[in-house]
C-alpha positions as CSV (number, residue, x, y, z in Angstrom):
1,X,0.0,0.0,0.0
2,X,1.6,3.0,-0.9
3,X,1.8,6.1,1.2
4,X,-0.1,9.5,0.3
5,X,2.7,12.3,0.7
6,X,1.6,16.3,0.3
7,X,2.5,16.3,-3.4
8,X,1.5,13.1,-5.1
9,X,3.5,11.7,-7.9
10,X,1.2,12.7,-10.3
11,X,1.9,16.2,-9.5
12,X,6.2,15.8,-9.9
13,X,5.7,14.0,-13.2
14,X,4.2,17.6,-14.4
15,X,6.8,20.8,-15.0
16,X,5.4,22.8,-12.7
17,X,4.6,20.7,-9.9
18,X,8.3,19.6,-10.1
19,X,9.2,23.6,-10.3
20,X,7.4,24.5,-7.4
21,X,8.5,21.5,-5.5
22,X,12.3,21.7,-6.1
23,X,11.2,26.2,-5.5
24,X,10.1,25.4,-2.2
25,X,12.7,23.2,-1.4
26,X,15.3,25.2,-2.1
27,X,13.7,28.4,0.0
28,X,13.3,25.9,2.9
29,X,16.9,24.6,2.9
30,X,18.7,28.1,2.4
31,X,16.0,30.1,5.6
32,X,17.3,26.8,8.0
33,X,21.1,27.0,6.2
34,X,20.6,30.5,7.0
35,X,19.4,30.3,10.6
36,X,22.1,27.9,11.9
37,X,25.2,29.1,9.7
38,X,24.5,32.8,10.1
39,X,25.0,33.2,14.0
40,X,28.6,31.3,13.5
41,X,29.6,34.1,10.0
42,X,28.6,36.7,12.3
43,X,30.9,35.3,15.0
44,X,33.9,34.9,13.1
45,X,33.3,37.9,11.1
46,X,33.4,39.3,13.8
47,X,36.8,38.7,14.9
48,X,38.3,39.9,12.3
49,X,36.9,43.2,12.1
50,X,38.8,46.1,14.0
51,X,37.5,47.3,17.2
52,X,35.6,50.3,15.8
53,X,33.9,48.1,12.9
54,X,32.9,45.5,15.3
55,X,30.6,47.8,17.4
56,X,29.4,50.3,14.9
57,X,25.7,50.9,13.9
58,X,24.5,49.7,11.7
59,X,26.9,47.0,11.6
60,X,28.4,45.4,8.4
61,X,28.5,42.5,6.9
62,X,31.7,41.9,5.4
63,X,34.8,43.1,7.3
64,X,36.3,46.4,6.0
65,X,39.8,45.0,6.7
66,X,40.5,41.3,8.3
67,X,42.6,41.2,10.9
68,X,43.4,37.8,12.0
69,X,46.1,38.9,14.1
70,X,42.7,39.4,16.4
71,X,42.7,35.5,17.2
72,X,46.5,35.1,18.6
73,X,45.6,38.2,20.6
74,X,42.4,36.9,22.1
75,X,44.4,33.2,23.0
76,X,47.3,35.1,25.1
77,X,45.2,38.0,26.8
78,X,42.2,35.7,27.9
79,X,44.8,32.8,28.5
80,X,42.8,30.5,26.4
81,X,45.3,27.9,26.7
82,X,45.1,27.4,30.8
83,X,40.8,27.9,30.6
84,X,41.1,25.3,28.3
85,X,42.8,22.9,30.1
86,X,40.6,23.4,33.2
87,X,37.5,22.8,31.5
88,X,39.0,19.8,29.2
89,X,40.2,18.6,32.8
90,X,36.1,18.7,34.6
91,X,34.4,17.9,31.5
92,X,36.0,14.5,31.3
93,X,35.9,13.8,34.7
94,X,32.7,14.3,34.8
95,X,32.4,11.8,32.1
96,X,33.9,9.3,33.3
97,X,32.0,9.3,36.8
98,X,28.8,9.6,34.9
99,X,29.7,6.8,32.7
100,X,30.6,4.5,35.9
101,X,27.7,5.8,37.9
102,X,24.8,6.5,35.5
103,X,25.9,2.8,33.6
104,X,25.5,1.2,37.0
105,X,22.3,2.8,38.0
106,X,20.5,2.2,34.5
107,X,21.5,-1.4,34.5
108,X,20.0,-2.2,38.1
109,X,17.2,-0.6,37.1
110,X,16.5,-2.6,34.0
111,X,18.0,-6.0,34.5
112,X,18.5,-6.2,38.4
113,X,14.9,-5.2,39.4
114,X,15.4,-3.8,43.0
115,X,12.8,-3.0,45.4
116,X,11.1,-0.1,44.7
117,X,12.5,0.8,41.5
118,X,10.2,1.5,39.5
119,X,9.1,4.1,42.3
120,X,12.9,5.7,42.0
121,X,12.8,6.2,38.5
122,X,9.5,7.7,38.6
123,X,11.7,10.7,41.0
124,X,14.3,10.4,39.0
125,X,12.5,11.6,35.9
126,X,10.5,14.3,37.8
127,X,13.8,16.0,38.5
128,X,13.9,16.7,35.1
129,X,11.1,19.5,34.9
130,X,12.8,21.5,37.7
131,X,14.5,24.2,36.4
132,X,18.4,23.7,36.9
133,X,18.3,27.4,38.9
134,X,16.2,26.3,41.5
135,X,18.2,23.8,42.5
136,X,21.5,26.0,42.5
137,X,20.6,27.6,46.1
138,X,20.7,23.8,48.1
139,X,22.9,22.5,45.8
140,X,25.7,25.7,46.6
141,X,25.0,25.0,50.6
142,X,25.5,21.3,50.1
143,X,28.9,21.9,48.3
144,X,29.6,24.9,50.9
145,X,29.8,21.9,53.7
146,X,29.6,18.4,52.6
147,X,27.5,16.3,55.0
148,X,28.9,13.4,56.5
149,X,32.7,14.5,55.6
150,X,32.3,18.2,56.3
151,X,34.4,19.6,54.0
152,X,34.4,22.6,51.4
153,X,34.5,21.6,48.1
154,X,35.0,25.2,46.1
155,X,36.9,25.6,44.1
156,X,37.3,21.5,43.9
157,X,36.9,19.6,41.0
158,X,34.4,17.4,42.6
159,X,32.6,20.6,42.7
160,X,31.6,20.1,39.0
161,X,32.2,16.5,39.0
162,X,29.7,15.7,41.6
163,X,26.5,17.4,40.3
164,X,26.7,16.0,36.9
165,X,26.7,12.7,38.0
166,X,23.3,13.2,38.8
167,X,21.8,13.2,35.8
168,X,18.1,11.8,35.5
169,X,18.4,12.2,31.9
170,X,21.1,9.9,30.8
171,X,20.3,7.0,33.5
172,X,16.7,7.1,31.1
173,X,19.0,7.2,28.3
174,X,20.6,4.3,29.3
175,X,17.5,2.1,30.8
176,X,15.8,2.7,27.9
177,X,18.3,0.8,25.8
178,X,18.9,-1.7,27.9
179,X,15.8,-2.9,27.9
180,X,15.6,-3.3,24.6
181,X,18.3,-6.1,24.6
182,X,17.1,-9.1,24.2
183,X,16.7,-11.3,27.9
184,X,18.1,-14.5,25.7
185,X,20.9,-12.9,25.7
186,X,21.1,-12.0,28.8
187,X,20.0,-15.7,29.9
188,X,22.6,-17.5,27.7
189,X,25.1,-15.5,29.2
190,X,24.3,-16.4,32.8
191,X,23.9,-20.1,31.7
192,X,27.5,-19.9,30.6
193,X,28.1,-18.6,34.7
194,X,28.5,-14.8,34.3
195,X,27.5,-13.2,37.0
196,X,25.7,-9.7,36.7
197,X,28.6,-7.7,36.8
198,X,30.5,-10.1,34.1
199,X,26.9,-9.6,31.7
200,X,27.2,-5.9,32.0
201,X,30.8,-5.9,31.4
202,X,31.2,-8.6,28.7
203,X,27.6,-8.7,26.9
204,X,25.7,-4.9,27.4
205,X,28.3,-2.8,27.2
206,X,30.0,-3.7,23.9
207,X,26.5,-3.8,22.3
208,X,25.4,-0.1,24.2
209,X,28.4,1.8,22.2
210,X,25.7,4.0,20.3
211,X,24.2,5.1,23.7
212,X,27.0,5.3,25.5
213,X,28.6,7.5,22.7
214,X,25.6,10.2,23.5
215,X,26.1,9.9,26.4
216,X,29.7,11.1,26.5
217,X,28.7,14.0,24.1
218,X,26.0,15.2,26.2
219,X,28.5,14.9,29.6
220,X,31.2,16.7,28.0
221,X,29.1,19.7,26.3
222,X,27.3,19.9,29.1
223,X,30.2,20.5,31.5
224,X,31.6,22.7,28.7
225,X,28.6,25.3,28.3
226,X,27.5,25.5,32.2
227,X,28.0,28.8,33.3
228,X,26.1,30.0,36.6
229,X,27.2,27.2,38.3
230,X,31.1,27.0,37.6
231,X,30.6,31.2,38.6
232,X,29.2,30.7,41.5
233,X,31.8,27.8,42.9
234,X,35.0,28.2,41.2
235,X,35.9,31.8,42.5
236,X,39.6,31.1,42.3
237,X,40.6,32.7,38.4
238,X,43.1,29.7,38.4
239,X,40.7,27.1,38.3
240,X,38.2,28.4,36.2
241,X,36.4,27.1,32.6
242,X,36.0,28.5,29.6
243,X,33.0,30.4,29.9
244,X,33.4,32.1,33.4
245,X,37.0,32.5,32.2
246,X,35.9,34.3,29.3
247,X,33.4,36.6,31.1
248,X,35.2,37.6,33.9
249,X,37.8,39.4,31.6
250,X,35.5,40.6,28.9
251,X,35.1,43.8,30.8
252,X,39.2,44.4,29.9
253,X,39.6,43.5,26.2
254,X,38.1,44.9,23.0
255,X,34.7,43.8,21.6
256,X,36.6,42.2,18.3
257,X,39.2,40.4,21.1
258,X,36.2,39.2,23.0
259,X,34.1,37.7,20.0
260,X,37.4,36.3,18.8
261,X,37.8,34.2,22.0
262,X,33.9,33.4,21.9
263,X,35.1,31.8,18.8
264,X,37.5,30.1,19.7
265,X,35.8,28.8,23.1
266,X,32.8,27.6,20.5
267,X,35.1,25.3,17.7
268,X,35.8,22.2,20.1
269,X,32.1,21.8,20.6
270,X,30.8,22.5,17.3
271,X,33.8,19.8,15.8
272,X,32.8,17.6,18.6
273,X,28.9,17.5,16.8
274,X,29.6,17.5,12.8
275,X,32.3,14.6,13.5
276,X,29.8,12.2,15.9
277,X,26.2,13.3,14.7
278,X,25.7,10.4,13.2
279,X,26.4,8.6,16.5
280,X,24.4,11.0,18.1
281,X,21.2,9.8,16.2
282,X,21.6,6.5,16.0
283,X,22.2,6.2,19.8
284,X,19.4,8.4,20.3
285,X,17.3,6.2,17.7
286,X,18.5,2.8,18.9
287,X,15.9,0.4,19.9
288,X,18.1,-3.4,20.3
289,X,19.6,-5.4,18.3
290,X,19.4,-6.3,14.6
291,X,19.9,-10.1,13.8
């Protein structure tokens, strides 16, 4: 049974339905080129202008004069290098507890059955529709004195590292593809004598690389474009990230030195999504196993 799409073949095979169609598709793919392309021009375009061309009004579209020079200056005045470092150094910590921790959660979840569980995921995914600021205020005073080991953990890396490991999102992430692997599996597996922890290690986790690919992304550009947070409990300039780095010497470098380093702070990210979207979907879109 074929499937009844907006324009039906009979309208292609003519001239002008085939004009109109290609017309419109054309407009469509240049306004969404234009939406997602045009912030990123206007970013590095604006780096390259001089400081009185990037803030005049009306501004301009094409730099007067480039100035590439802009982009050195921007790494050694905002120390790029070092705020780079930092927050390469908490975003992959953070991914690696997540990975441990979120893994280990999901998988009791789906294949362990505990008491209750059903009841904790049910909290878990409430947490997601509170907004990340409410929770900044009790999450500060937690950090501000640990319980049980009261301690201070600013300017810490466990500062970062600890909140992301709570993360509702990926431990659904991660249930939901486990429990599309087949139990035989799972049962054949046991019947060989693995226990639970030699299934997960031997038999879900080399088949969960899409998921756990998204996973990673999602850890790592997460740590990467947090703001508030990192503001409010990294005070120390030493120890800062990227972004807080970048905004707490904005105030002391020209507009086309700042929106060079904004560049600059945005590439690893960007790279990090055109290289792995394709992993990105097809984790997302992963539902088991194809035999």
């Amino acid at each position: 049974m074929s499937t009844r799409t907006l324009i039906s073949p009979a309208q292609l095979a003519r001239p002008r339905g085939r004009l109109l169609y290609w017309l419109a598709f054309a407009v469509v793919v240049a306004l969404f080129t234009l939406a997602f392309l045009g912030p990123l021009y206007w970013m590095v375009s604006g780096g390259l202008k001089t400081t009185q061309e990037a803030v005049q009004t009306p501004p301009t579209w094409v730099p007067g004069s480039v100035h590439p020079e802009n982009y050195r200056r921007a790494w050694e005045v905002m120390d790029l290098a070092r705020l780079l470092l930092n927050t390469l150094y908490y975003a992959f910590g953070a991914l690696a507890f997540q990975l441990v921790l979120d893994v280990a959660a999901a998988y009791s979840l789906s294949r362990l059955r505990p008491v209750l569980g059903k009841a904790v995921l049910g909290m878990m995914l409430v947490t997601l529709m509170i907004p990340a600021t409410v929770l900044v205020v009790p999450q500060y005073l937690t950090v501000l004195d640990m319980p049980i080991i009261q301690r201070n953990l600013l300017d810490s890396p466990w500062v970062i590292w600890l909140p992301s490991v709570t993360n509702a999102f990926a431990i659904f992430l991660l249930k939901r593809f486990f429990d599309s692997i087949p139990r035989e599996l799972l049962d054949a597996a046991s019947m060989d004598g693995a226990g639970p922890l030699r299934v997960l290690w031997s038999v879900v986790l080399p088949i969960s690389r899409p998921i756990l690919g998204v996973v990673s992304i999602f850890a790592v550009v997460g740590v990467w474009k947090d703001f508030l947070w990192p503001m409010l409990v990294l005070p120390d300039p030493t120890g800062q990230t990227l972004a807080v780095g970048i905004y707490s010497l904005s105030t002391s470098v020209p507009e086309n030195v700042l929106i060079a380093s904004l560049t600059i702070a945005s590439l690893p990210t960007l790279v990090l999504f055109l290289v792995f979207q394709r992993n990105i979907m097809s984790g997302l879109t992963a539902g088991g196993l194809k035999g």
